[in-house]
C-alpha positions in Angstrom: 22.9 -4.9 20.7 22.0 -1.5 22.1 18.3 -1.0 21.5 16.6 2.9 21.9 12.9 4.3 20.7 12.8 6.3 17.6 11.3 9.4 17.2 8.3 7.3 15.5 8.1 4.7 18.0 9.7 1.9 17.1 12.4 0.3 18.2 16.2 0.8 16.7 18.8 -1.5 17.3 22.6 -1.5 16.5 23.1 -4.0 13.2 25.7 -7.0 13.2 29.4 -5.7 11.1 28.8 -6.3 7.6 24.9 -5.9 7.4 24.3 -4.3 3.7 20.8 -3.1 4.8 19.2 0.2 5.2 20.6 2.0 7.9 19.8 5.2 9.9 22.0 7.7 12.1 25.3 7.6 10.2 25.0 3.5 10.0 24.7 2.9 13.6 21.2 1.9 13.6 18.3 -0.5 11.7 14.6 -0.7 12.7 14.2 -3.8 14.5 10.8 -5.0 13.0 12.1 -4.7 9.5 16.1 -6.3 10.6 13.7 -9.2 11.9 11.6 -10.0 9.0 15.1 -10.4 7.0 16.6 -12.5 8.9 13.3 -14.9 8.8 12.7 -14.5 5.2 16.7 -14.7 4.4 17.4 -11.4 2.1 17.2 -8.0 2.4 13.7 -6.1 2.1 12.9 -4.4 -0.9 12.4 -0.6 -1.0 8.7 -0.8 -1.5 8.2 -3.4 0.9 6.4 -2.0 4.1 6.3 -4.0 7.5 3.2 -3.5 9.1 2.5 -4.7 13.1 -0.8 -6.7 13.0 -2.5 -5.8 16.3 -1.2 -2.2 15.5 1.5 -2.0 18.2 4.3 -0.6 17.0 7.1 -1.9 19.9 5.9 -5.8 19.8 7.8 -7.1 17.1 7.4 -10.8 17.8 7.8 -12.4 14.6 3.9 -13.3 14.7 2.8 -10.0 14.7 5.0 -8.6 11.7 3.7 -8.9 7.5 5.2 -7.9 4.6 2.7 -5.2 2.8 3.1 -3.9 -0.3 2.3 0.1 -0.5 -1.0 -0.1 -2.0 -2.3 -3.0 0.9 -1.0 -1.3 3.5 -2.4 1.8 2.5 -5.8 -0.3 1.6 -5.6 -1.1 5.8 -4.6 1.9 7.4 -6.3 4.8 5.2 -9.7 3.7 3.4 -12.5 5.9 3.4 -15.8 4.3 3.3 -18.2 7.4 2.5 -19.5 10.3 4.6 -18.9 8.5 7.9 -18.6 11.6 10.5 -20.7 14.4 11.2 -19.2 17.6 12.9 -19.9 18.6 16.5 -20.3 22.6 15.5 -21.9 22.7 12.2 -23.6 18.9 12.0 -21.6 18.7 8.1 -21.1 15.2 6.8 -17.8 14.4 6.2 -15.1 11.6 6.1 -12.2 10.4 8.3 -10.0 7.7 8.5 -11.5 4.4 10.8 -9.3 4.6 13.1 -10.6 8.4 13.7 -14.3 7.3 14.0 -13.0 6.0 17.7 -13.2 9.3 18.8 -15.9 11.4 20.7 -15.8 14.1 19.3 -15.0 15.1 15.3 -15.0 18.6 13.8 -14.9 19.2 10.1 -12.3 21.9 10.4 -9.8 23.2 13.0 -11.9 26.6 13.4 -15.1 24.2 14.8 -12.7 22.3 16.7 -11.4 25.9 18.6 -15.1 27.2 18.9 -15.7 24.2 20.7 -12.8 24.2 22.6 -13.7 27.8 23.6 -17.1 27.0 24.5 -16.2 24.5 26.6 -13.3 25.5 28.1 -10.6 22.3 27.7 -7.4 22.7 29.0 -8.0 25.4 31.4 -7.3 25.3 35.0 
C-alpha cells in the first residue's frame, strides 16, 4: 500500500480493489485513520461520522488513539468558548478564542493590533 501526507496532514493510503468507501484523487486514495476504524468496527463510516485523534496527533493512527465523534461532540472538543478568556496585547480588550489558542503568548483582538505590534517590535526582520 503506497502511503503519502495530505495537504491536511494526515496520512493517505492506496485502498484494497473493491473498497466501496469514500475515496479521494480520482479513487486512488482513502485517509488511513478513517480506512482503520472500518475495518475494526466492520462497515463503512457514515457521512457524519468524524474520526478524531485523541492525543491530537494527526499522523498516529494506532487504533487506540482513533474515536468515532459525531459533529456536534467533536465540535463540543475542539471549538468551545468558555467566556471572555483573552485580553489583547495593544488595546487590553476582552475577548474570546478557542483553548487551544490560550497556549499562546501573545493574543491580539484584530489583525491591525497584531501588525502594530509586529511593527513595534520588529519580528521577522533581519
Amino acid at each position: 500500500m503506497a502511503k503519502v501526507i495530505s495537504g491536511c496532514g494526515y496520512y493517505m493510503i492506496t485502498p484494497p480493489d473493491g473498497y466501496k468507501g469514500k475515496t479521494y484523487i480520482g479513487g486512488r486514495y482513502v485517509y488511513e485513520h478513517r480506512f482503520l476504524i472500518e475495518q475494526k468496527i466492520g462497515r463503512l463510516l457514515k457521512k457524519e461520522e468524524i474520526i478524531d485523534h485523541i492525543n491530537g496527533n494527526k499522523l498516529d493512527n494506532r487504533i487506540e488513539n482513533l474515536q468515532i465523534l459525531s459533529p456536534i461532540a467533536h465540535n463540543k472538543k475542539h471549538y468551545v468558548y468558555k467566556g471572555d478568556n483573552a485580553s489583547c496585547e495593544i488595546c487590553g480588550k476582552k475577548f474570546r478564542v478557542k483553548p487551544y489558542k490560550l497556549k499562546q503568548k501573545k493574543l491580539f483582538c484584530c489583525r491591525r493590533h497584531y501588525l502594530i505590534f509586529v511593527e513595534k517590535n520588529n519580528w521577522g526582520k533581519q
